[in-house]
KOLFIMI-847661 format. One record per atom (N, C-alpha, C, CB): y, z, x; residue in one letter. Coordinates in steps of 0.2 Angstrom, whole numbers, plus 5000, padded with zeros to 4 digits. Glycine has a CB too. Example, Ala and Ser with C-alpha at 12.3 -4.5 7.8 and 13.67 -1.06 7.14 Angstrom:
residues 2
497250395066A 497850395062A 498450395066A 497850455057A 498950355064S 499550365068S 500050395064S 499750295070S 
END
This chain:
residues 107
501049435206X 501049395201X 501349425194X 500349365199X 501349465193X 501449515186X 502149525188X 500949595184X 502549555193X 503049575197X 503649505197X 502749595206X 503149455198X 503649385197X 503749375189X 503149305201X 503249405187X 503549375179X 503949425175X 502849355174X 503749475178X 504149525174X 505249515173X 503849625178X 505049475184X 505749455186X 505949395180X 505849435195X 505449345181X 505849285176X 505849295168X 505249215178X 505449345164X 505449365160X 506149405158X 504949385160X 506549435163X 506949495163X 507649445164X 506649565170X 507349375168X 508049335168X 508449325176X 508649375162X 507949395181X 508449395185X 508249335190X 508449455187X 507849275187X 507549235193X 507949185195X 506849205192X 508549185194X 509149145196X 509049075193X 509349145203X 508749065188X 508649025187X 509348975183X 508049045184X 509548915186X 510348885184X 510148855174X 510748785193X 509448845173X 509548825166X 509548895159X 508848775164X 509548955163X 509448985159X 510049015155X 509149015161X 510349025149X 510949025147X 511249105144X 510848965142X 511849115143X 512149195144X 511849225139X 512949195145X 511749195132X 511249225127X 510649225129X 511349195123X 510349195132X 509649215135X 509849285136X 509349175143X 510049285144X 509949345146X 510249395141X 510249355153X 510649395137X 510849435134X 510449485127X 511349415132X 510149425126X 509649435121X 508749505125X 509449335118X 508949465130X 508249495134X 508349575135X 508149455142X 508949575138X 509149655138X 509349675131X 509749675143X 509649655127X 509549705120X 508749715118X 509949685112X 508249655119X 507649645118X 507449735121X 507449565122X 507549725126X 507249795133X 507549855129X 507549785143X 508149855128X 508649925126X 508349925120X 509749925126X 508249895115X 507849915110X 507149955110X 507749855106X 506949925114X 506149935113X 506150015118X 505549855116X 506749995122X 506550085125X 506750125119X 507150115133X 507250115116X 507550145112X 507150185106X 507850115110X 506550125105X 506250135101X 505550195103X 506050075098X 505450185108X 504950205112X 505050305113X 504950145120X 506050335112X 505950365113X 506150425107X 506050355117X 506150365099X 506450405092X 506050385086X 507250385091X 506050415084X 505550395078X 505850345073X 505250465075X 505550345066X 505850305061X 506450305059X 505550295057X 506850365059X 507550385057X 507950375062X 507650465054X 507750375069X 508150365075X 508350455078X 508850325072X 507850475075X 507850565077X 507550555084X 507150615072X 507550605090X 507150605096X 506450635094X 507550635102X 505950595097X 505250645095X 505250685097X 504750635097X 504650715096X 504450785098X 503950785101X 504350825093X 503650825107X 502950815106X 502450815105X 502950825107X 502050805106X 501450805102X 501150875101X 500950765106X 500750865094X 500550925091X 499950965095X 500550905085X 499851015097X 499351035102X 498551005096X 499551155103X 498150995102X 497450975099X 497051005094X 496950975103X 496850985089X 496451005085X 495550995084X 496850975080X 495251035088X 494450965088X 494250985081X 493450985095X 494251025076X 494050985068X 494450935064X 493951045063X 495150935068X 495450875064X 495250815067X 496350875064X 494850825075X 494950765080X 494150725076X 494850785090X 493650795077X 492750765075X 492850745068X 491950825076X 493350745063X 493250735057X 493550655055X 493650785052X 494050635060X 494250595059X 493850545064X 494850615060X 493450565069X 493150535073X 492750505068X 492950575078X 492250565063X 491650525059X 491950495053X 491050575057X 492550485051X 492850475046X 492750395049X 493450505043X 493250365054X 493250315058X 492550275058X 493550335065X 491950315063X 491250295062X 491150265056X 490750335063X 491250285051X 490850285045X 491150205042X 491050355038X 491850215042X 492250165039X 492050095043X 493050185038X 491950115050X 491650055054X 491050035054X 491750075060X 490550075052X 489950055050X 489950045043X 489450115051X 490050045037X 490150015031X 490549945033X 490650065026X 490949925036X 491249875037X 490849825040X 491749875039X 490349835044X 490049795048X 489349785044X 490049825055X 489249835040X 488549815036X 488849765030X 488149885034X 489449785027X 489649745022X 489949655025X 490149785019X 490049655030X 490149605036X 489349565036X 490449665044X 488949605039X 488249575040X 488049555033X 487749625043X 487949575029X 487849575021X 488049505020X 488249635015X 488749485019X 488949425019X 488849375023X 489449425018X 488549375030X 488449325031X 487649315029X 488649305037X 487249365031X 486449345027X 486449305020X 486149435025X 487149345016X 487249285010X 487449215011X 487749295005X 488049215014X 488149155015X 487649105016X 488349145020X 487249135022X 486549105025X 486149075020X 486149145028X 485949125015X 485549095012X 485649085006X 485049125012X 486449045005X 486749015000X 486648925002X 487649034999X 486748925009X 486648885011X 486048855012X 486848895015X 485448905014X 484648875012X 484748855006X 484048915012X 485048885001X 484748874994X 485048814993X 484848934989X 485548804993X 486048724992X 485748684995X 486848724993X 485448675001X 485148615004X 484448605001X 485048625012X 483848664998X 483548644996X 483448624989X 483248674999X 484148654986X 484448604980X 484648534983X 485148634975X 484848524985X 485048454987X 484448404988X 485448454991X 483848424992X 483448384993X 482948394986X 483348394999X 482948434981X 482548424975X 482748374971X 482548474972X 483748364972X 483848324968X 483748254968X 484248334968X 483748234975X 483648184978X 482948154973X 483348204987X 482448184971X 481848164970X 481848174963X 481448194973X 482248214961X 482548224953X 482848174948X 483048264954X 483348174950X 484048134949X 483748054948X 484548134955X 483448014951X 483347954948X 482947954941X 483147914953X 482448004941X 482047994936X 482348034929X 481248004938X 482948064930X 483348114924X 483848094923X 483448204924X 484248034928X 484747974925X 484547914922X 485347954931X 483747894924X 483347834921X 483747774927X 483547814912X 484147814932X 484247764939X 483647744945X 484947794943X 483447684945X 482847684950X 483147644957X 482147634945X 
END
């Protein structure tokens, strides 16, 4: 299944509506992205990777935690408000109900 689409994706599924800018576009599509895949932003060839570091790795590891946990509590925070913006505006709304005719003098 993945093998059939990669062919119809790639153009080679002989398909008679497909047109010569299709396929042409598909393969610069491909030569690019190899291209890119093997040179950095200047169009330099990379390098390899920089041997491991575990105090650059665990610092960055608990830097990540943290900012993931600050965002999820500030995440939960807002909807607990939301929530109980929402209580509060319905249970304004239904005071008004009982309000409002006797503080417009509408009966």
């Amino acid at each position: 299944m993945l093998a059939r689409w990669i062919v119809r994706r790639l153009g080679l599924d002989g398909n008679p509506l497909r047109r010569r800018t299709d396929r042409v576009e598909t393969w610069l599509t491909v030569a690019m992205t190899a291209a890119l895949l093997v040179t950095g932003p200047c169009g330099e060839l990379t390098r390899p990777p920089h041997p491991h570091n575990p105090t650059g790795a665990a610092l960055k590891a608990g830097l990540g935690a943290a900012v993931g946990l600050v965002t999820g509590v500030a995440c939960l925070l807002l909807l607990i408000r939301r929530r109980l913006d929402m209580r509060r505006m319905a249970s304004w709304q239904i005071e008004w109900i009982f309000v409002e005719p006797r503080w417009s003098g509408r009966r």
